[in-house]
PDB file of N, H, CA, C and O in Angstrom:
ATOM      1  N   UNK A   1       3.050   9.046  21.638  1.00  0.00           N
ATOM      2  CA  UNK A   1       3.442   8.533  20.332  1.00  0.00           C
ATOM      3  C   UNK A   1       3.485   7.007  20.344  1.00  0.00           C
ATOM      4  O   UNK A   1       2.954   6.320  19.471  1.00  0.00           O
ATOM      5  N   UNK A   2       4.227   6.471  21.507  1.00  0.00           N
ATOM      6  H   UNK A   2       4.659   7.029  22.216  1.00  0.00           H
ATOM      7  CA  UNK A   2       4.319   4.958  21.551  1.00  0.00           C
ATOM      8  C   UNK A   2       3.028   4.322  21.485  1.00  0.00           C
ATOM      9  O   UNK A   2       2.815   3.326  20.794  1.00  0.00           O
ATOM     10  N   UNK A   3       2.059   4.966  22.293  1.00  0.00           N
ATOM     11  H   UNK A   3       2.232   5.775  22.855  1.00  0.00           H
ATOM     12  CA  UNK A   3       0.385   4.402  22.548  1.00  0.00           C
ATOM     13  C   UNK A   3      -0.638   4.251  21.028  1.00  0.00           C
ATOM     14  O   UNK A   3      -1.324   3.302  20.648  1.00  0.00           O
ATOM     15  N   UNK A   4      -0.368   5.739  20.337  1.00  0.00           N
ATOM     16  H   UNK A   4       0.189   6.510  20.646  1.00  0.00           H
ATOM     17  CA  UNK A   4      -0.666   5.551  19.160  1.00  0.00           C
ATOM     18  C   UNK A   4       0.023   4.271  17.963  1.00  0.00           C
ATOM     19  O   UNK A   4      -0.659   3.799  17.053  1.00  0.00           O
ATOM     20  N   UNK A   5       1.384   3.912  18.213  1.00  0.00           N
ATOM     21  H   UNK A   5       1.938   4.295  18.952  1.00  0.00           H
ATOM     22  CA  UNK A   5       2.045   2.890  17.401  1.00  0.00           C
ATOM     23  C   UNK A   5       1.339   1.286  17.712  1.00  0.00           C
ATOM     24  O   UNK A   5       1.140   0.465  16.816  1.00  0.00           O
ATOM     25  N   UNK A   6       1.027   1.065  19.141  1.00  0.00           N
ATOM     26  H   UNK A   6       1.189   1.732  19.868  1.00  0.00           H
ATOM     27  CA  UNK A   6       0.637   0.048  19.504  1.00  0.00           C
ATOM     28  C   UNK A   6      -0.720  -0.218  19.244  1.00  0.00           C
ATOM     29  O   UNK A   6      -1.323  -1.258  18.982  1.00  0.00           O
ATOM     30  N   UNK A   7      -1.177   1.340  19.420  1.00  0.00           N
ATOM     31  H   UNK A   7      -0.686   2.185  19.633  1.00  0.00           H
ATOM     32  CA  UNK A   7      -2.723   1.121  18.631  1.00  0.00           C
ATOM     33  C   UNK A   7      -3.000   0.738  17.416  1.00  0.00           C
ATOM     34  O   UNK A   7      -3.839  -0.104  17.097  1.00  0.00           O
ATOM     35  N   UNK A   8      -2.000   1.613  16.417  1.00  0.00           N
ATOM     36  H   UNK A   8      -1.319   2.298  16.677  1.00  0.00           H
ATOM     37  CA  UNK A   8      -1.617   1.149  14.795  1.00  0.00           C
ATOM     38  C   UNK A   8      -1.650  -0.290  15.082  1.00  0.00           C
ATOM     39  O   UNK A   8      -2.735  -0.862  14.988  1.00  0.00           O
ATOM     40  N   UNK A   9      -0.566  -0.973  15.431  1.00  0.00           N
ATOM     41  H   UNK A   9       0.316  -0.508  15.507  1.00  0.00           H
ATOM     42  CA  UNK A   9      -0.497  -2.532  15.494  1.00  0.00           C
ATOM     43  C   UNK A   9      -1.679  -3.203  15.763  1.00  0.00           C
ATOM     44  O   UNK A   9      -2.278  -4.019  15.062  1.00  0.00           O
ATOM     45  N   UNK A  10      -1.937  -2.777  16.829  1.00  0.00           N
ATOM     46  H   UNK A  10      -1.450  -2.114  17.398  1.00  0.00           H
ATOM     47  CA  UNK A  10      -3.531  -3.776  17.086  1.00  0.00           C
ATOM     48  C   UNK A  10      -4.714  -3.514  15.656  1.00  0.00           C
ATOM     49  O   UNK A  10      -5.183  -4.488  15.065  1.00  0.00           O
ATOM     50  N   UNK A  11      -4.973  -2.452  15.365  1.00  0.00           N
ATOM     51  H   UNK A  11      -4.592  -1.662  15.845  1.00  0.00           H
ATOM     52  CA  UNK A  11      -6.256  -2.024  14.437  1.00  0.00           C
ATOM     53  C   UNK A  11      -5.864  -3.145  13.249  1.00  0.00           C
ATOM     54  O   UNK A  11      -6.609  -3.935  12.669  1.00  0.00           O
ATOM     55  N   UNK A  12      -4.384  -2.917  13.096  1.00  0.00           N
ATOM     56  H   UNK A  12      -3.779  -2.275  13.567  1.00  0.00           H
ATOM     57  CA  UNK A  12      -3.251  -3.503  11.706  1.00  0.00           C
ATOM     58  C   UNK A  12      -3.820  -5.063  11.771  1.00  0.00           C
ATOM     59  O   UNK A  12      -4.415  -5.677  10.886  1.00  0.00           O
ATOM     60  N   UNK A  13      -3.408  -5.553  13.236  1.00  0.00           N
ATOM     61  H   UNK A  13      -2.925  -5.054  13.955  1.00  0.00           H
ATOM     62  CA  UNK A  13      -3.460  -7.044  13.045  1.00  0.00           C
ATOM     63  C   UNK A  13      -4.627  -7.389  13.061  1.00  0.00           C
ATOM     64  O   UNK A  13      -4.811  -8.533  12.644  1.00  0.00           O
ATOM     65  N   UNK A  14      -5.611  -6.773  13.423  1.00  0.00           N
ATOM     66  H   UNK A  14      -5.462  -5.844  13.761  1.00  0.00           H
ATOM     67  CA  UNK A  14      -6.885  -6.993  13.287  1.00  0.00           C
ATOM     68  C   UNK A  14      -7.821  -7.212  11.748  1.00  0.00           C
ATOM     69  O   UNK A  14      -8.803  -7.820  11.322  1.00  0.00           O
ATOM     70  N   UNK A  15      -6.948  -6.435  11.382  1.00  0.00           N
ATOM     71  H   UNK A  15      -6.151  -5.942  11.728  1.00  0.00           H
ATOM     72  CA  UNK A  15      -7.443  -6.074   9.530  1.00  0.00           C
ATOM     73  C   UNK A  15      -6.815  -7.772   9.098  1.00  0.00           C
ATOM     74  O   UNK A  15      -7.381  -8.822   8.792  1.00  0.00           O
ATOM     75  N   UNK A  16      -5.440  -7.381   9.262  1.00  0.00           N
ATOM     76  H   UNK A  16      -4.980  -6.528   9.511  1.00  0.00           H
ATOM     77  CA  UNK A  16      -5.002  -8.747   8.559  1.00  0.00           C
ATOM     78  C   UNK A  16      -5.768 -10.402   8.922  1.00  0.00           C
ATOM     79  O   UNK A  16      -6.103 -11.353   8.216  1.00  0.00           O
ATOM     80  N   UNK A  17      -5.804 -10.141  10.218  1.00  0.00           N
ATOM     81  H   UNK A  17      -5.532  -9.368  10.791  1.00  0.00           H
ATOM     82  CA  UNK A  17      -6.729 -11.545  10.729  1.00  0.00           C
ATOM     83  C   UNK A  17      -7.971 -11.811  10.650  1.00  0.00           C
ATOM     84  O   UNK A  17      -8.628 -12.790  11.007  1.00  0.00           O
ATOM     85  N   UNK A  18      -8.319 -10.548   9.993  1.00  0.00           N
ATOM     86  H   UNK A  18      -7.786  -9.753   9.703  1.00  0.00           H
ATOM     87  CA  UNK A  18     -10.246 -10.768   9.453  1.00  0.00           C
ATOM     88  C   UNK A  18      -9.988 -10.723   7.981  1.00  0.00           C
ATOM     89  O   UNK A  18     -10.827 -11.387   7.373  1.00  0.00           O
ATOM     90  N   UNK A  19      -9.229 -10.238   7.327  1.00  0.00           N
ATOM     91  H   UNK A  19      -8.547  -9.699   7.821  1.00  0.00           H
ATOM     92  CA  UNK A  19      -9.097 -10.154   5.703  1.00  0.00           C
ATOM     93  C   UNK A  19      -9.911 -11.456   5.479  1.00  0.00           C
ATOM     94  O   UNK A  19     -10.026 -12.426   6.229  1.00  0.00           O
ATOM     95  N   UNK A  20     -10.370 -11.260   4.425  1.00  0.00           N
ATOM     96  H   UNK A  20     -10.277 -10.472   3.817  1.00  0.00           H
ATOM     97  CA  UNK A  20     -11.535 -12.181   3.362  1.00  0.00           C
ATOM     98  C   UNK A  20     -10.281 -12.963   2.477  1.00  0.00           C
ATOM     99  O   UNK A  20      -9.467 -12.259   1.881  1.00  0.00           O
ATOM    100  N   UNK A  21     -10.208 -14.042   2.443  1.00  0.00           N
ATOM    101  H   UNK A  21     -10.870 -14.614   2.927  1.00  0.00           H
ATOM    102  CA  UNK A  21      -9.498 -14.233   1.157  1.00  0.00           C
ATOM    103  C   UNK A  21     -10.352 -15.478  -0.102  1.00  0.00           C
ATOM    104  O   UNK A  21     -11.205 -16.362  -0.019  1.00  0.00           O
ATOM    105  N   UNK A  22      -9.464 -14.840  -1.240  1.00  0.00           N
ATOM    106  H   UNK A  22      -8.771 -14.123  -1.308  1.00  0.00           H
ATOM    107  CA  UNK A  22     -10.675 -15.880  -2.301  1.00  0.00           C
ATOM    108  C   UNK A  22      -9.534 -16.924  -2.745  1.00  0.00           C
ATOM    109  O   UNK A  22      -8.363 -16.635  -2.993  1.00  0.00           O
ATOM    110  N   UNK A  23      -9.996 -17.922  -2.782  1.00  0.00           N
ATOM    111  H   UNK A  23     -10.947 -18.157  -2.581  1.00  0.00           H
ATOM    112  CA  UNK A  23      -9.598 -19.364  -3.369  1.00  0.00           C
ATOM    113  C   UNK A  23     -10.019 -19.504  -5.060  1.00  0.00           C
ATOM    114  O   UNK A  23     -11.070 -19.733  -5.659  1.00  0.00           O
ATOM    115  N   UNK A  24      -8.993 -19.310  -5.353  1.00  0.00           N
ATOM    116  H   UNK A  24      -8.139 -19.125  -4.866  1.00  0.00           H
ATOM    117  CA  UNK A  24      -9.077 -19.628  -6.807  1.00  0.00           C
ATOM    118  C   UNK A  24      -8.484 -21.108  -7.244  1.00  0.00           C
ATOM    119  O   UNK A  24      -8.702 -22.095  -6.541  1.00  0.00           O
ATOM    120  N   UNK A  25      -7.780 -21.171  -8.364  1.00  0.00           N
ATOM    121  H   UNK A  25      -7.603 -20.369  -8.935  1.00  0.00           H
ATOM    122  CA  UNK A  25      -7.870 -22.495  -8.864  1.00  0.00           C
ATOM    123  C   UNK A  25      -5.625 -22.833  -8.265  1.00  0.00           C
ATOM    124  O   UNK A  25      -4.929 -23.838  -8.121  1.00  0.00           O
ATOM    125  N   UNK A  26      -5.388 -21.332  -8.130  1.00  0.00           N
ATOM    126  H   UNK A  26      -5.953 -20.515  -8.247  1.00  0.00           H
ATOM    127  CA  UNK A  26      -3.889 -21.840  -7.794  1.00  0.00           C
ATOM    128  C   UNK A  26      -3.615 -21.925  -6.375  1.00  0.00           C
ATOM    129  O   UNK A  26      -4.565 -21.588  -5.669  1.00  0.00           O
ATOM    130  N   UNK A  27      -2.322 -22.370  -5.639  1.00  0.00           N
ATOM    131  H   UNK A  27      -1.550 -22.644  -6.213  1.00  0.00           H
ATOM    132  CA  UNK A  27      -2.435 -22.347  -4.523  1.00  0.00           C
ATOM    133  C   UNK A  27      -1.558 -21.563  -3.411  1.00  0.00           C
ATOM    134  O   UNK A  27      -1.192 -21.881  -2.279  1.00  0.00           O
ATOM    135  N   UNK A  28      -1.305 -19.981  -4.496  1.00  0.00           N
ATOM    136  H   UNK A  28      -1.602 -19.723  -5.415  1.00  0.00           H
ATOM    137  CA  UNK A  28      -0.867 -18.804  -3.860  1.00  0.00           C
ATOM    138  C   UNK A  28      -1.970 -17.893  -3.211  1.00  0.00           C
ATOM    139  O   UNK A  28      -3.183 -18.012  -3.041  1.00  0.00           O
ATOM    140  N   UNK A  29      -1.398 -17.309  -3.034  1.00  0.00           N
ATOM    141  H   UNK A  29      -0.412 -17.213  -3.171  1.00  0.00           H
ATOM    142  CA  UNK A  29      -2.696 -16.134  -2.227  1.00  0.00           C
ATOM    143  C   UNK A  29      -1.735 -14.587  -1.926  1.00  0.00           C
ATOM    144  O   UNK A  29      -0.504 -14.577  -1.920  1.00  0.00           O
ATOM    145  N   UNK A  30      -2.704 -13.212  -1.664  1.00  0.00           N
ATOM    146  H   UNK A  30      -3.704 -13.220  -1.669  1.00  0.00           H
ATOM    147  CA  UNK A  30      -1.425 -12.291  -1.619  1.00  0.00           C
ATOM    148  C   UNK A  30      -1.998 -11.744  -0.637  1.00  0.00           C
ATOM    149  O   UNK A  30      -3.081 -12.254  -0.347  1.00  0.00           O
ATOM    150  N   UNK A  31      -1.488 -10.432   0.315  1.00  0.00           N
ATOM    151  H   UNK A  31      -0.609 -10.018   0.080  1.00  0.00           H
ATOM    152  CA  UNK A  31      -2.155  -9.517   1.165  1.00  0.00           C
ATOM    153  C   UNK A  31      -1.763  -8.194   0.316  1.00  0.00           C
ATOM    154  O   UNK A  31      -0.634  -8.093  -0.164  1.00  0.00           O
ATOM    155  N   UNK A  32      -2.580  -7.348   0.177  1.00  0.00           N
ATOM    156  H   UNK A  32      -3.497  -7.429   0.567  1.00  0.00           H
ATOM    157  CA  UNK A  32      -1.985  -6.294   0.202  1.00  0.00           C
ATOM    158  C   UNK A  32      -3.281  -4.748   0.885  1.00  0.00           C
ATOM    159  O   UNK A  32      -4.487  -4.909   1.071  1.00  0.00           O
ATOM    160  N   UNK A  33      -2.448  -3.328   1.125  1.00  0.00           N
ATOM    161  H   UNK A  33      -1.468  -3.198   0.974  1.00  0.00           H
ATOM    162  CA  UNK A  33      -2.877  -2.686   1.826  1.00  0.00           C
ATOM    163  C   UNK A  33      -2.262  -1.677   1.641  1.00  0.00           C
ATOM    164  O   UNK A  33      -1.247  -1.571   0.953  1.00  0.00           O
ATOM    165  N   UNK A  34      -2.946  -0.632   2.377  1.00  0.00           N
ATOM    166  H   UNK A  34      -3.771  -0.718   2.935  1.00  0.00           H
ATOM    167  CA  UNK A  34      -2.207   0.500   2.669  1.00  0.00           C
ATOM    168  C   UNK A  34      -2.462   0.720   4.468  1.00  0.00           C
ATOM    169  O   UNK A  34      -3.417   0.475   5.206  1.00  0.00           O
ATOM    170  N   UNK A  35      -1.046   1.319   4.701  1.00  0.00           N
ATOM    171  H   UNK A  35      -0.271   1.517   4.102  1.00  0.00           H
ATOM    172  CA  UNK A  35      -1.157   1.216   6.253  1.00  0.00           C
ATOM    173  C   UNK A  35      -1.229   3.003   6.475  1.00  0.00           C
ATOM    174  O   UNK A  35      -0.495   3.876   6.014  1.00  0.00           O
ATOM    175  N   UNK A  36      -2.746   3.122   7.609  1.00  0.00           N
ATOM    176  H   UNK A  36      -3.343   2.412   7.983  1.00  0.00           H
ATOM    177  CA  UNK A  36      -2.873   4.349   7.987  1.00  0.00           C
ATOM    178  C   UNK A  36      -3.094   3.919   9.308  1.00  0.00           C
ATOM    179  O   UNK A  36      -3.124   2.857   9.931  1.00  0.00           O
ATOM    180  N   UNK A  37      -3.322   5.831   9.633  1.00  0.00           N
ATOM    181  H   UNK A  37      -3.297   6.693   9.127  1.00  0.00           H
ATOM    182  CA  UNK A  37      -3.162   5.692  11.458  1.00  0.00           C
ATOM    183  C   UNK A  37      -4.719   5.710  11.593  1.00  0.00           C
ATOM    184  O   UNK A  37      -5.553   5.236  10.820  1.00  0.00           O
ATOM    185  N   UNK A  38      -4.918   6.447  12.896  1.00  0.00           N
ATOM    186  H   UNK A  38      -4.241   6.832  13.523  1.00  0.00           H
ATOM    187  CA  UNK A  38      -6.548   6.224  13.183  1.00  0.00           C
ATOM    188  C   UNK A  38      -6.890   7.584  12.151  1.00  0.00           C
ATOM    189  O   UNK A  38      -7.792   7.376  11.339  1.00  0.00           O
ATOM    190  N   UNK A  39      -6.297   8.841  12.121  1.00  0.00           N
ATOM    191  H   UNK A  39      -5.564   9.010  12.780  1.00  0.00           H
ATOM    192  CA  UNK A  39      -6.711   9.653  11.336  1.00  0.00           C
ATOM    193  C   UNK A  39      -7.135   9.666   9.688  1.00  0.00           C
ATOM    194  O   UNK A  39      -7.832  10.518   9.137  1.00  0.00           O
ATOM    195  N   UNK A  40      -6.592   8.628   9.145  1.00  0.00           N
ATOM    196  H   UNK A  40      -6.026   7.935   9.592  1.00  0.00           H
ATOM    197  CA  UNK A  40      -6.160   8.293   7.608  1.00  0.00           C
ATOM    198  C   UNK A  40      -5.017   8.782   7.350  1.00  0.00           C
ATOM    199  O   UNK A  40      -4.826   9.026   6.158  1.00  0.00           O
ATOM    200  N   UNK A  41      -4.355   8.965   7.917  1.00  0.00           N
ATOM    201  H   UNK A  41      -4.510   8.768   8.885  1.00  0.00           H
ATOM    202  CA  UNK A  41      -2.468   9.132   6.843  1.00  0.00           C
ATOM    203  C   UNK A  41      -2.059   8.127   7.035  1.00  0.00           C
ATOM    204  O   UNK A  41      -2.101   7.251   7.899  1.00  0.00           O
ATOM    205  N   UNK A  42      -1.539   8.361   5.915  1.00  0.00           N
ATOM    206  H   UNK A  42      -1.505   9.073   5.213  1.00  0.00           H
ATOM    207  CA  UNK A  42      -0.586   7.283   5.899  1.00  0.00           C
ATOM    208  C   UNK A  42       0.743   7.133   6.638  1.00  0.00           C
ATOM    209  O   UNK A  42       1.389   8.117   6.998  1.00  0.00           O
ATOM    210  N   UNK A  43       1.173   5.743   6.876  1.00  0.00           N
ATOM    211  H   UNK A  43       0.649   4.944   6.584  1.00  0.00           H
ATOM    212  CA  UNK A  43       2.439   5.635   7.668  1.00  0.00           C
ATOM    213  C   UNK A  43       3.648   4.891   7.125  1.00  0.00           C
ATOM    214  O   UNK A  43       3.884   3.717   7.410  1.00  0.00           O
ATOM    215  N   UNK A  44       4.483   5.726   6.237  1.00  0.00           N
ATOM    216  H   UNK A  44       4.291   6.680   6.006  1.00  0.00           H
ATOM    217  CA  UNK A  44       5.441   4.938   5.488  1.00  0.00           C
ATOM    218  C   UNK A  44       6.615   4.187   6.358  1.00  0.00           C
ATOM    219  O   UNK A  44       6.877   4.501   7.519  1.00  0.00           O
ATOM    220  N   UNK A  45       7.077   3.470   5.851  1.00  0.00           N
ATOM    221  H   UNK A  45       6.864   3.215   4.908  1.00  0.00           H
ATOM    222  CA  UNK A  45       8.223   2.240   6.232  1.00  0.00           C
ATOM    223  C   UNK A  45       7.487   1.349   7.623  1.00  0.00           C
ATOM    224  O   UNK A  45       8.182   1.081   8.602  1.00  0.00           O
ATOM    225  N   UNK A  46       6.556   1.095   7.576  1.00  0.00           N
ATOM    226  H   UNK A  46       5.990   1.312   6.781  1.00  0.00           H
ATOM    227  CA  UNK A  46       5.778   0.513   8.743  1.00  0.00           C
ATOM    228  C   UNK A  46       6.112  -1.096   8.352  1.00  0.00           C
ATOM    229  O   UNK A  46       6.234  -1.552   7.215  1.00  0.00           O
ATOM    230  N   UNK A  47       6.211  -1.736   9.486  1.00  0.00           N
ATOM    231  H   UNK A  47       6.112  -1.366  10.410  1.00  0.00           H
ATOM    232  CA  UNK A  47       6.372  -3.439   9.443  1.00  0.00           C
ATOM    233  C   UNK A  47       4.635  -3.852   9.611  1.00  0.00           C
ATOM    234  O   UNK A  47       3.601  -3.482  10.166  1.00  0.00           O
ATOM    235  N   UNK A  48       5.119  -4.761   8.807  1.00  0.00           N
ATOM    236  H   UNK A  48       5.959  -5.062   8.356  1.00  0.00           H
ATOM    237  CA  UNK A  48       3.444  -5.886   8.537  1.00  0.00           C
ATOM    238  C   UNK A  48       3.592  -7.209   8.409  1.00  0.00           C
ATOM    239  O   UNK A  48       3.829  -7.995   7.492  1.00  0.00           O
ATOM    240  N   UNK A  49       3.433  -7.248   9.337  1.00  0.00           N
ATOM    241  H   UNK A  49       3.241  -6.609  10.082  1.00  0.00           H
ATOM    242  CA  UNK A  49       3.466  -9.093   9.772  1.00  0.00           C
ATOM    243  C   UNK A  49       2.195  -9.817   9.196  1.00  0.00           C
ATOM    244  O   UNK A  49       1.157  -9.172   9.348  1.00  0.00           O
ATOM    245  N   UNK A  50       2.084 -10.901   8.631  1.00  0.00           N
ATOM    246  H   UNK A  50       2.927 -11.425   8.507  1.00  0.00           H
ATOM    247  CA  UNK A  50       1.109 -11.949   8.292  1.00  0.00           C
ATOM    248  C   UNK A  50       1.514 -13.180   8.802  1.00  0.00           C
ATOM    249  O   UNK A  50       2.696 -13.509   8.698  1.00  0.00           O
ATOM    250  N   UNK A  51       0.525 -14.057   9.451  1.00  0.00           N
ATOM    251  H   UNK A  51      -0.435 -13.790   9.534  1.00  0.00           H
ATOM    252  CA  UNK A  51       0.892 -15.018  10.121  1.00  0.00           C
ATOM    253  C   UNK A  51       0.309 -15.928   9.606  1.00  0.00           C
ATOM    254  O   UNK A  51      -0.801 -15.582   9.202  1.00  0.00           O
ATOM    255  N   UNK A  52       0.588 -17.106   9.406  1.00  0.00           N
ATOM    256  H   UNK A  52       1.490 -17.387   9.734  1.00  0.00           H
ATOM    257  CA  UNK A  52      -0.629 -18.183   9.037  1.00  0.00           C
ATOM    258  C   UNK A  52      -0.745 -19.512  10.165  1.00  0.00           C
ATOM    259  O   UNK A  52      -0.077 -20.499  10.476  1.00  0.00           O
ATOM    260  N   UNK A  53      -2.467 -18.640  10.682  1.00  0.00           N
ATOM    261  H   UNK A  53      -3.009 -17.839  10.429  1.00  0.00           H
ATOM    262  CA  UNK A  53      -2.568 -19.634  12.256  1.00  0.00           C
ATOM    263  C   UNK A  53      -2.400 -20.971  12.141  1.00  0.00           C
ATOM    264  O   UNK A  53      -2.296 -21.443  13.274  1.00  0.00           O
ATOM    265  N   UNK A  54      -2.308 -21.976  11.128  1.00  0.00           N
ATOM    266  H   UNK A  54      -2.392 -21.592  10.208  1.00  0.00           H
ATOM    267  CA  UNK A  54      -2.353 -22.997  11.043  1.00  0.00           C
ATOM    268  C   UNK A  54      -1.352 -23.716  11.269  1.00  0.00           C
ATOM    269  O   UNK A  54      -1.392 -24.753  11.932  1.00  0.00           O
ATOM    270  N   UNK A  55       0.034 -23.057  10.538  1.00  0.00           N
ATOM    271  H   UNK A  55       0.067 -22.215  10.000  1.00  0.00           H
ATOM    272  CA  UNK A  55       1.517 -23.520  10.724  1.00  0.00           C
ATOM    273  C   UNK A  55       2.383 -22.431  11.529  1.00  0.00           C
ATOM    274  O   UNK A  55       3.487 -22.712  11.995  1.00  0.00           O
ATOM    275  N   UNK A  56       1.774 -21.129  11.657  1.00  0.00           N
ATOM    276  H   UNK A  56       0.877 -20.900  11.279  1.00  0.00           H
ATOM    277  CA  UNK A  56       2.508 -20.289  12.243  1.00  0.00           C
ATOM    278  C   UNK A  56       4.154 -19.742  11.377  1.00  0.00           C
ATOM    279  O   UNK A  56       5.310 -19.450  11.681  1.00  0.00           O
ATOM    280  N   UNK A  57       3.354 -19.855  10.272  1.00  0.00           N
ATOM    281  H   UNK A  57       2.415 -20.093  10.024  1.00  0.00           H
ATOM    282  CA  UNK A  57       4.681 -19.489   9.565  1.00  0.00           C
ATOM    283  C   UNK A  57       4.355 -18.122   9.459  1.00  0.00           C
ATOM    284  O   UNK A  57       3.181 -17.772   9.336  1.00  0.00           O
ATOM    285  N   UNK A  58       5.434 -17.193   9.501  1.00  0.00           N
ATOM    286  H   UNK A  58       6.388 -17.477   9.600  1.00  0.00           H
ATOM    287  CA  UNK A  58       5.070 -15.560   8.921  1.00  0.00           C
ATOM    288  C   UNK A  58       6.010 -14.873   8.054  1.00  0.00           C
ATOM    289  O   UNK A  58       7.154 -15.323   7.997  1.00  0.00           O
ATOM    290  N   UNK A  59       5.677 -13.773   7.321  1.00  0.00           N
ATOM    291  H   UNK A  59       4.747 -13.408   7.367  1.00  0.00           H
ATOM    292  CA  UNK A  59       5.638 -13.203   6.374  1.00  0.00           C
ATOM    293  C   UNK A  59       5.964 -11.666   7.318  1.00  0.00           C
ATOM    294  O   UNK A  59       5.329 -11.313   8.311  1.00  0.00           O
ATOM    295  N   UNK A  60       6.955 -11.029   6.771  1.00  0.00           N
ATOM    296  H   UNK A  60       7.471 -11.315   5.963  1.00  0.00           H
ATOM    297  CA  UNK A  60       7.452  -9.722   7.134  1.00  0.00           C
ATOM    298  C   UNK A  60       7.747  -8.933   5.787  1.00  0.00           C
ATOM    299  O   UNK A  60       8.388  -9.531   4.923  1.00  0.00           O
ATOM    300  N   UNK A  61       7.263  -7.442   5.513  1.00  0.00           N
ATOM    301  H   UNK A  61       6.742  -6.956   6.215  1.00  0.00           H
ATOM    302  CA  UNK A  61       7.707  -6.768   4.634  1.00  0.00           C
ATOM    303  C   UNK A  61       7.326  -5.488   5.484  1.00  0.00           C
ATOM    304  O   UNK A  61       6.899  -5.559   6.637  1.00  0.00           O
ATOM    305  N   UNK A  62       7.536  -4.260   4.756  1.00  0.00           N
ATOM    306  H   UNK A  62       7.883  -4.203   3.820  1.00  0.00           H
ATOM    307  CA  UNK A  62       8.167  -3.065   5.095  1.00  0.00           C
ATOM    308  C   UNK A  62       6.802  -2.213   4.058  1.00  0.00           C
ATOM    309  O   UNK A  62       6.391  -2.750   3.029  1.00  0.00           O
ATOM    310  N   UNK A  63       6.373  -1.157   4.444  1.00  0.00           N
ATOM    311  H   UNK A  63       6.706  -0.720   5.280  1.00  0.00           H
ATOM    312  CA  UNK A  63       5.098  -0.386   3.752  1.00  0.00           C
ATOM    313  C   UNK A  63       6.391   0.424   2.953  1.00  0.00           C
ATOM    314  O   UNK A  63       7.592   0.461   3.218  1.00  0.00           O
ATOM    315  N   UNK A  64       5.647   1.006   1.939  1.00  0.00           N
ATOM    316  H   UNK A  64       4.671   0.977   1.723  1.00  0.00           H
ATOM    317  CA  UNK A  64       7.118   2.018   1.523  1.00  0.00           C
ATOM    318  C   UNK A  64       6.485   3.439   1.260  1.00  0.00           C
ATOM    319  O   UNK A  64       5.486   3.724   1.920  1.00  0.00           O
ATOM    320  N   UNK A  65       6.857   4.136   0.573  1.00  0.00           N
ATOM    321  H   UNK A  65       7.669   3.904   0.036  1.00  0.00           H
ATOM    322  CA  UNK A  65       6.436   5.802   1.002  1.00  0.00           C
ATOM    323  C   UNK A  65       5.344   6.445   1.456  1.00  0.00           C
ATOM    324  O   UNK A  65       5.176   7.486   2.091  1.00  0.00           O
ATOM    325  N   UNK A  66       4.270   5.199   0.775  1.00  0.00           N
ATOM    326  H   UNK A  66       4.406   4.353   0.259  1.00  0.00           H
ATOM    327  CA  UNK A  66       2.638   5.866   0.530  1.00  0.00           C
ATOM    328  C   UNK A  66       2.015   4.772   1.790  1.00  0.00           C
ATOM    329  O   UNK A  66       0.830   4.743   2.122  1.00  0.00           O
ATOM    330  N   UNK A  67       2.789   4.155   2.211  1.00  0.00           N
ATOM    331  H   UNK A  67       3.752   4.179   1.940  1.00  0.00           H
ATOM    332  CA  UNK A  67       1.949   3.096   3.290  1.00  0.00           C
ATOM    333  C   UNK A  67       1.686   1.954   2.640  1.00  0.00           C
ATOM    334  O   UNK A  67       1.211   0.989   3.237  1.00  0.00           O
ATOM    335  N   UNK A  68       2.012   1.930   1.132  1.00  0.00           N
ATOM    336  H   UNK A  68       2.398   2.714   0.647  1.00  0.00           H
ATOM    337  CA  UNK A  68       1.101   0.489   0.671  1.00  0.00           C
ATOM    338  C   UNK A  68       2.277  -0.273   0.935  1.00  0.00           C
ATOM    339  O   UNK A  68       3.451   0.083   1.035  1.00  0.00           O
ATOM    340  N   UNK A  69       1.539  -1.794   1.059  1.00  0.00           N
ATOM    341  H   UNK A  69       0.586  -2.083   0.978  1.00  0.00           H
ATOM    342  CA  UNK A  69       2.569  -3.137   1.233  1.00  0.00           C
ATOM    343  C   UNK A  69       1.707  -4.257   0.548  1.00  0.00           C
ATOM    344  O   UNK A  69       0.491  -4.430   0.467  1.00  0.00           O
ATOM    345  N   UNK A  70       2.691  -4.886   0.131  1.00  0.00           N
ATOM    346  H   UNK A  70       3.679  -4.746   0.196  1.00  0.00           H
ATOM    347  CA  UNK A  70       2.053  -6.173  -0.444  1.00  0.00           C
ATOM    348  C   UNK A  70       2.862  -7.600   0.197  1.00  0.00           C
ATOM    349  O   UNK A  70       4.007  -7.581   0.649  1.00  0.00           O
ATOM    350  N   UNK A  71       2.259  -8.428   0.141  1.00  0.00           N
ATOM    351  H   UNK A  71       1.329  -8.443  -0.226  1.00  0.00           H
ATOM    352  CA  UNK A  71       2.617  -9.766   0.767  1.00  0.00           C
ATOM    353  C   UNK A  71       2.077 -10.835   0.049  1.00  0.00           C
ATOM    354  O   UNK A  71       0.894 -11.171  -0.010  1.00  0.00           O
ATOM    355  N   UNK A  72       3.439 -11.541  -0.709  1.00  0.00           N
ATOM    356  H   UNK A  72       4.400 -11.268  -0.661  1.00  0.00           H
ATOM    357  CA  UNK A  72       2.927 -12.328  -2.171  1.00  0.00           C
ATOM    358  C   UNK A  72       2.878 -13.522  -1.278  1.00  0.00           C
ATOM    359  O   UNK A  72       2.536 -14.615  -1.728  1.00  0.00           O
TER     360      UNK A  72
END
């Protein structure tokens, strides 16, 4: 169970650190997702870290029933 969680994490941070993002005219930006395992279910109350490599500031929220999370 633990091996599968750490795997979740890695696939997870991987998604987040390749995400595409678009530059529009303001100077917010959002993440959002749904968090599954390797099978496709979903994994509710899961932590999702976003980091921003530049300043290293991060962003923590919580997936909620269905796996989705957003990060404004």
């Amino acid at each position: 169970m633990m091996q599968k969680f750490k795997s979740f994490l890695l696939v997870s941070s991987i998604r987040i650190a390749t995400a595409i993002f678009t530059f529009g005219q303001g100077t917010a930006a959002g993440i959002v997702g749904t968090v599954t395992d390797p099978n496709g279910a979903v994994i509710p109350n899961a932590t999702v870290v976003a980091r921003n490599i530049e300043t290293n500031a991060r962003r923590t929220v919580t997936s909620n029933g269905e796996g989705f999370y957003s990060i404004p």
